[in-house]
C-alpha positions in Angstrom: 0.0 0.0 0.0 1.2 3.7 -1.3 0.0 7.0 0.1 -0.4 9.5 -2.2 -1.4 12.9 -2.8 -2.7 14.4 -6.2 -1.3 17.3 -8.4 -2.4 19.2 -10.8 -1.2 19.5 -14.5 2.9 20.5 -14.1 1.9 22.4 -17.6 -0.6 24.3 -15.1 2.1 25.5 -13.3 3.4 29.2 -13.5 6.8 27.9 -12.8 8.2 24.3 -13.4 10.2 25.0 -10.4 7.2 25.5 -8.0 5.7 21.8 -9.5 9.2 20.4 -8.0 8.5 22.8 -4.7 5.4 20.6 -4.4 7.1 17.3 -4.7 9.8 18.4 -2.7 7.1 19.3 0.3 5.4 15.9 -0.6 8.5 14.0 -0.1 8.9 16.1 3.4 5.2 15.4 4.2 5.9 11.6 3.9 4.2 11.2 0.9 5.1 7.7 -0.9 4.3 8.7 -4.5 2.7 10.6 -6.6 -0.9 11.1 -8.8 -1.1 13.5 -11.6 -3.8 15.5 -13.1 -3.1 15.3 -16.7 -5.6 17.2 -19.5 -3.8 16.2 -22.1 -0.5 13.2 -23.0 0.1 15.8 -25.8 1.1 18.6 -23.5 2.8 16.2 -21.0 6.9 16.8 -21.1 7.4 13.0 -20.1 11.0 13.5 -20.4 11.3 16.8 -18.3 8.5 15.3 -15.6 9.8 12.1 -15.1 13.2 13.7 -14.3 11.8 16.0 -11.7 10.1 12.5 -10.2 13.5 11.0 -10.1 15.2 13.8 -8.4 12.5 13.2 -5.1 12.9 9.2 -5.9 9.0 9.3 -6.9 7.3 6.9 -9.2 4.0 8.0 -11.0 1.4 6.1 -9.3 -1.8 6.8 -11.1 -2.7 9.7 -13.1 -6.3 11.8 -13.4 -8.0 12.4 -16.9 -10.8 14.6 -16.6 -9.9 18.3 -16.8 -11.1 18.6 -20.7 -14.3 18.2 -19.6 -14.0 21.1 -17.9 -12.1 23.2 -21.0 -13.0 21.3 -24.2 -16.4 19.6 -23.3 -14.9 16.1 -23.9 -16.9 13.9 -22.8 -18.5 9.7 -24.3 -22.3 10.8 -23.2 -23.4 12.7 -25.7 -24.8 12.6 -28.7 -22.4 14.7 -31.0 -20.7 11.8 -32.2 -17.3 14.4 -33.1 -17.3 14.9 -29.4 -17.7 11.2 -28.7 -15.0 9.9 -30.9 -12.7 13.2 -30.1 -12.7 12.0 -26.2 -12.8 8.3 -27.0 -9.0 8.9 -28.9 -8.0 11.4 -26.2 -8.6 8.2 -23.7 -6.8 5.8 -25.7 -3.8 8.4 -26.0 -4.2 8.4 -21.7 -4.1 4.4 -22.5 -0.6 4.4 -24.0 0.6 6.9 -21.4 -0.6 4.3 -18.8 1.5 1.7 -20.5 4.5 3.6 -21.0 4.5 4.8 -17.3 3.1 1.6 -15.6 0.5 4.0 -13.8 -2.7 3.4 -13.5 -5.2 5.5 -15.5 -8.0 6.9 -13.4 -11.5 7.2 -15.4 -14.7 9.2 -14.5 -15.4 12.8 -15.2 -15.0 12.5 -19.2 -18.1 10.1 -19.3 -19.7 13.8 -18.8 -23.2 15.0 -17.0 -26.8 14.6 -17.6 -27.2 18.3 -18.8 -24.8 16.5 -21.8 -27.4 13.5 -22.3 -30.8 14.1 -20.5 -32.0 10.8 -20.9 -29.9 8.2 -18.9 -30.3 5.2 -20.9 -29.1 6.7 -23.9 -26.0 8.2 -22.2 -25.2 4.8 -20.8 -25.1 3.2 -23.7 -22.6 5.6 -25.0 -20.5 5.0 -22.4 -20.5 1.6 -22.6 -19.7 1.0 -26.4 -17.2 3.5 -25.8 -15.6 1.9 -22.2 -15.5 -1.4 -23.8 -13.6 -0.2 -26.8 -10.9 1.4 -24.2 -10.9 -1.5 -22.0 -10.4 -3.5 -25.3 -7.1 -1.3 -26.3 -6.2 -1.2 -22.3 -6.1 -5.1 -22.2 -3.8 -5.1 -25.4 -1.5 -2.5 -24.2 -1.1 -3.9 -20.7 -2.4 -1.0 -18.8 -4.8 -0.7 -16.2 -8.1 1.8 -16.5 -9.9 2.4 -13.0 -13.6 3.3 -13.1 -13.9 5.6 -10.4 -17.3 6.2 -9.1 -18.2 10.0 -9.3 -20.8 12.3 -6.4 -23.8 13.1 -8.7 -22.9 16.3 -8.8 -20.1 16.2 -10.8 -21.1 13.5 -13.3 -24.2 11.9 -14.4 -23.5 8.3 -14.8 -22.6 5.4 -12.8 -22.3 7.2 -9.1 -21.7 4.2 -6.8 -19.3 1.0 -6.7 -22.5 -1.1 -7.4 -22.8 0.7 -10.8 -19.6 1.2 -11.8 -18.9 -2.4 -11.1 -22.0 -3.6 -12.7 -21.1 -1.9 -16.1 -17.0 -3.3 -15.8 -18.5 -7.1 -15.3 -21.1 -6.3 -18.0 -18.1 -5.7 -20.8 -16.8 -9.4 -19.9 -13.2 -8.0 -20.8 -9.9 -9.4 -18.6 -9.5 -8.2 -15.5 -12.9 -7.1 -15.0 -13.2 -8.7 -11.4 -14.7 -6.9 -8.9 -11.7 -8.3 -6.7 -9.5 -6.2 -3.7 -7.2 -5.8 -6.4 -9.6 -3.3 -8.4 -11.1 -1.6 -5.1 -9.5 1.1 -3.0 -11.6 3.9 -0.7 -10.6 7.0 -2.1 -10.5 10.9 -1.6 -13.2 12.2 -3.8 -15.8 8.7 -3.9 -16.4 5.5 -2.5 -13.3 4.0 -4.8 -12.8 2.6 -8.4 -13.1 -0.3 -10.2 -10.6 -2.0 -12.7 -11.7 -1.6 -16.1 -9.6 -3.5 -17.8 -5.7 -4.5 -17.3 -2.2 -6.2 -17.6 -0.7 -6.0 -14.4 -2.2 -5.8 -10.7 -1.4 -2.3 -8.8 -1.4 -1.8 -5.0 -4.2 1.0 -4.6 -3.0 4.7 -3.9 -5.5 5.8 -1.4 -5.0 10.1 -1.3 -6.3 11.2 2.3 -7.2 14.9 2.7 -3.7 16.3 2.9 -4.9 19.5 4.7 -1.9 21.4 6.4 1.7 19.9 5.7 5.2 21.2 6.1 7.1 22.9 3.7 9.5 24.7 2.9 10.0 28.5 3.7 8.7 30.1 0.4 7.2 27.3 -0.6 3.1 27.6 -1.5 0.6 25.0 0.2 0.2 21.8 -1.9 -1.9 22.4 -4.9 -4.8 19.7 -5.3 -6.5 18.6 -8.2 -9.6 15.7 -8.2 -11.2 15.7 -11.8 -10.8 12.1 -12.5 
């Protein structure tokens, strides 16, 4: 079992030194790795990040994929199918990052919000056809997608465990199980589910990291949870 704690995009950063300020304090904090917020694999310098990760002795644990929601409007609910097949490359691209990192990809916001797809059943179906072709490429590129259960408020579709797990057995893809492997309590929900994968992870649980030490100069901990 890994702590850790969740940061946002480093290209969100003013300064690439104040995203290495943040890993530094992590590090101090006890922290045992790291999760990213990451809008897009495009705009992520693997090279430059995964030497600033070295530098604390982290590895990249899991990574978030939801912030184009947010900017672009990705999401797999709707019925523009542009937008559909826009988001459903832009997760298959977080699919190959997975693999080249060995991080786990963590799924939820981009299936998008009812005011994207007022009637459910419709939207679910989306998400489905569009899940099982990621879990599909996931299971071929040896990476690991967890489902994570979104508060209603945020996204429209599949809320609890129960759901999310019912629509991951429902694909019948490897890896699937709804096993301790695949569940871990997390910060923002009840947890996440394993939607499809190569290799079993430990989970990254990320407690409320609320007040931690740092260094003089050094800004509080930024925090980003847009799975």
């Amino acid at each position: 079992m890994k702590f850790a704690h969740v940061l946002p995009d480093p290209a969100s950063y003013p300064d690439w030194s104040e995203f290495e300020g943040d890993l530094a304090s992590m590090r101090q904090a006890g922290y045992d790795a790291v999760e990213l917020q990451i809008a897009d694999p495009r705009t992520f310098d693997e090279a430059r990040a995964g030497q600033s990760l070295w530098a604390v002795g982290y590895g990249l644990c899991a990574f978030q994929t939801g912030s184009t929601y947010v900017t672009r409007g990705n999401c797999l609910c709707t019925a523009d199918a542009v937008v559909r097949r826009r988001t459903t490359d832009l997760i298959r691209s977080f699919v190959d990052l997975a693999a080249r990192w060995n991080a786990v990809m963590v799924f939820g916001s981009l299936q998008g919000r009812l005011k994207d797809e007022p009637d459910r059943a419709a939207g679910e179906a989306r998400i489905r056809e569009a899940i099982h072709e990621v879990g599909q490429y996931a299971t071929a590129r040896g990476a690991t997608v967890a489902f994570e259960p979104v508060n209603h408020s945020e996204v429209g579709f599949h809320n609890t465990i129960a759901e999310a797990a019912g629509l991951v057995r429902s694909l019948g893809l490897p890896g699937g199980q709804d096993d301790g492997g695949h569940f871990s309590h997390e910060y923002r929900g009840e947890g996440h589910v394993g939607a499809s994968g190569g290799n079993r992870r430990h989970p990254c649980p990320r407690p409320s990291l609320g007040d931690q030490p740092r260094r003089a100069g050094q800004r509080p901990l930024g925090h980003a949870g847009v799975s």
